[in-house]
N, C-alpha and C positions, 0 to 999 in steps of 0.2 A: 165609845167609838171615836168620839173628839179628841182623846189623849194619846188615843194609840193611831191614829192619823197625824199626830203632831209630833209626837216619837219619830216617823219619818222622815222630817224635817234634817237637813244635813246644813250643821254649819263647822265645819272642817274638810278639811285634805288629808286625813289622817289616814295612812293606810292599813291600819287594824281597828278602823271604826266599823259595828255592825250595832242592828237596830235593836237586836237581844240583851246586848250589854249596855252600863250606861256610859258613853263617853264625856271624859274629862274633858279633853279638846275641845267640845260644841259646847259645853257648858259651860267652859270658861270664856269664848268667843261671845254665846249670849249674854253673859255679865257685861263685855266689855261694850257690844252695840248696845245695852240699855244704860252703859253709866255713861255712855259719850253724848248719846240722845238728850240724857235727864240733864246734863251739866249745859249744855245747849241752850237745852230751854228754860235752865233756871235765870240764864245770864238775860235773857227778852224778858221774863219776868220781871225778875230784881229792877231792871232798869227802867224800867214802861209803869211798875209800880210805884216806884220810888219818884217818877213824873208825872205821873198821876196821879200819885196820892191815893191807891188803891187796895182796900186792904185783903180785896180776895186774892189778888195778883200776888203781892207780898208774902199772904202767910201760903201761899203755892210756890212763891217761889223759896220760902226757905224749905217748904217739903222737897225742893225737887234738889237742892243743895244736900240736904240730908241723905236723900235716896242716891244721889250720885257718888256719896262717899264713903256707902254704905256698900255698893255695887263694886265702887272699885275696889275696897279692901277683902269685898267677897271673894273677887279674882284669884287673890292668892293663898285663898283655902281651900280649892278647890280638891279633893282628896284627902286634906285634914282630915282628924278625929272629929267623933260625933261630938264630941266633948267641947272640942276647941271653936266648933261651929257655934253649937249652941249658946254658947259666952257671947261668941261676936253677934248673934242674933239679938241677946239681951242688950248690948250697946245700941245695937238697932233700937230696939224699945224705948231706949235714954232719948237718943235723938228725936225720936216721935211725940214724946212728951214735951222734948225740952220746945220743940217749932212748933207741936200744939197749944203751947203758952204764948208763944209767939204771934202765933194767928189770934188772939183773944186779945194780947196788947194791941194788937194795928187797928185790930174792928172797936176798941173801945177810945182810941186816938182818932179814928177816923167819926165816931158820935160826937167827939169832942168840937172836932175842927168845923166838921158839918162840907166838910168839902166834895165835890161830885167828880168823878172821874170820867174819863172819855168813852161813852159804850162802846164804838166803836174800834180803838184800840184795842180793848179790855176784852169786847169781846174777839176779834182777829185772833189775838196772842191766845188766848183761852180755847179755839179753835184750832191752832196749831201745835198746841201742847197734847192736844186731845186725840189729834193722829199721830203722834207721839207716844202716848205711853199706850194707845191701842195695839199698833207695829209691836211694842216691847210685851205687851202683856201677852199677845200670840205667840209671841217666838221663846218666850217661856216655860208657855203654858205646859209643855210637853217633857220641864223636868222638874218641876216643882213637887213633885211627888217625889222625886230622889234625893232631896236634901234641902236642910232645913233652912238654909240660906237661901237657895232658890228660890223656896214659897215665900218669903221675908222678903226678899227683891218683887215675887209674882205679886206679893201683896200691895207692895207701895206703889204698882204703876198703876196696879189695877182702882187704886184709893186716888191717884193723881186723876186717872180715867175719871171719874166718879165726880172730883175734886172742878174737872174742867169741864162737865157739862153744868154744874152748879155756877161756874164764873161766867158760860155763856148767857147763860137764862140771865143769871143775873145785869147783866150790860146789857140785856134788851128792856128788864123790867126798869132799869137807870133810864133806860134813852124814852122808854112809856112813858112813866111817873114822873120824871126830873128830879129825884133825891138817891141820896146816898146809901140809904136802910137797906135794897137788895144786897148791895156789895158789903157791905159789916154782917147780912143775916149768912151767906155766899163762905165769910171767913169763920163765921162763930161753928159753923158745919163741918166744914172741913176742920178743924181742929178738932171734933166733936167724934170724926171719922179715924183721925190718928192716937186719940186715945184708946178707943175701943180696939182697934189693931195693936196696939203695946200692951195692952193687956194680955188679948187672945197669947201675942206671940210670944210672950215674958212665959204665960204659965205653960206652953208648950217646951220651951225652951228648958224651964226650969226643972221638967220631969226630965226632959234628955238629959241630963247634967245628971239626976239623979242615980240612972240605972244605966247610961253610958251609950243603950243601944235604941233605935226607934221600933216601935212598937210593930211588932210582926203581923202581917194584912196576909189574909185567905182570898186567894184570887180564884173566884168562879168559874170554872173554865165553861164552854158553849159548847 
């Protein structure tokens, strides 16, 4: 009932969009509000993390650098081949891995230094990243069943979602305790979280490549 309530959802002026068909227009529209949002908030991340020496901030904000470049080059496959999608999806997967490394340097730099970051920033920005990829995961949500790009994009807001209630807890349990251990346990997670998502979406991916089409779904009718 949630998806076909979200289906609704008009994000164009197109005038041969209807709710039965899927439109390209809204679906390129949503890529492009979720890659402007994500590249937004990567640039408060990078900078508030890189000042404070944070490494849940850091390794979110290189997700959210990934996610934003991954979103904008989705835009222009929009109607591609199932083929040509699922390739660009496994790049996705690269990326995931490569800033899930990423997040694992910072939090094992950030043991080293022993440095404590600000909770309060830390948590602020983590909070506003958080109605962030919230907005983007809604307005998704309702064509991620149409192509494999779109759940690949549905997925990474909804892992940033995930990502930045972990960065909030964590800057309160900082501002409790006085040590840095939440915010390295906060990054070791989140990179913990974009592996398991490169996986899933590689071996999805990797069957569409193989047989060209997505796998045909029996819709129940009421």
């Amino acid at each position: 009932m949630y998806n076909k309530m979200m289906k609704k959802l008009r994000f164009c002026f197109n005038l041969n969009h209807t709710v039965e068909s899927n439109c390209h227009f809204c679906e390129r529209n949503v890529l492009f509000i979720a890659f402007l949002l994500n590249f937004i908030i990567f640039g408060f991340e990078l900078v508030y993390g890189i000042i404070e020496s944070s490494a849940a901030l850091l390794s979110d904000s290189g997700h959210n650098i990934g996610d934003a470049l991954i979103l904008g080059s989705s835009i222009f496959l929009i109607g591609a081949s199932v083929t040509n999608k699922a390739k660009l999806a496994l790049v996705k997967c690269f990326f995931w891995v490569l800033f899930g490394g990423l997040a694992f340097y910072h939090a094992f730099l950030n043991i080293k230094t022993g440095s404590i970051p600000s909770h309060f920033i830390v948590g602020s920005i983590g909070l506003a990243a958080l109605m962030v990829n919230l907005s983007t995961v809604v307005f998704m949500s309702g064509f991620k069943e149409n192509d494999i790009n779109i759940k690949s994009a549905y997925i990474c807001c909804r892992n940033d979602a995930i990502g930045n209630v972990l960065i909030i807890f964590s800057a309160y349990l900082v501002y409790l305790w006085g040590t840095n251990w939440p915010d390295v346990i906060a990054g070791f997670i989140i990179a913990s979280i974009m592996f398991v998502s490169a996986y899933n979406i590689a071996k999805e991916s990797y069957g569409l490549i193989k047989t060209g089409n997505y796998p045909v779904k029996f819709i129940k009718k009421d």
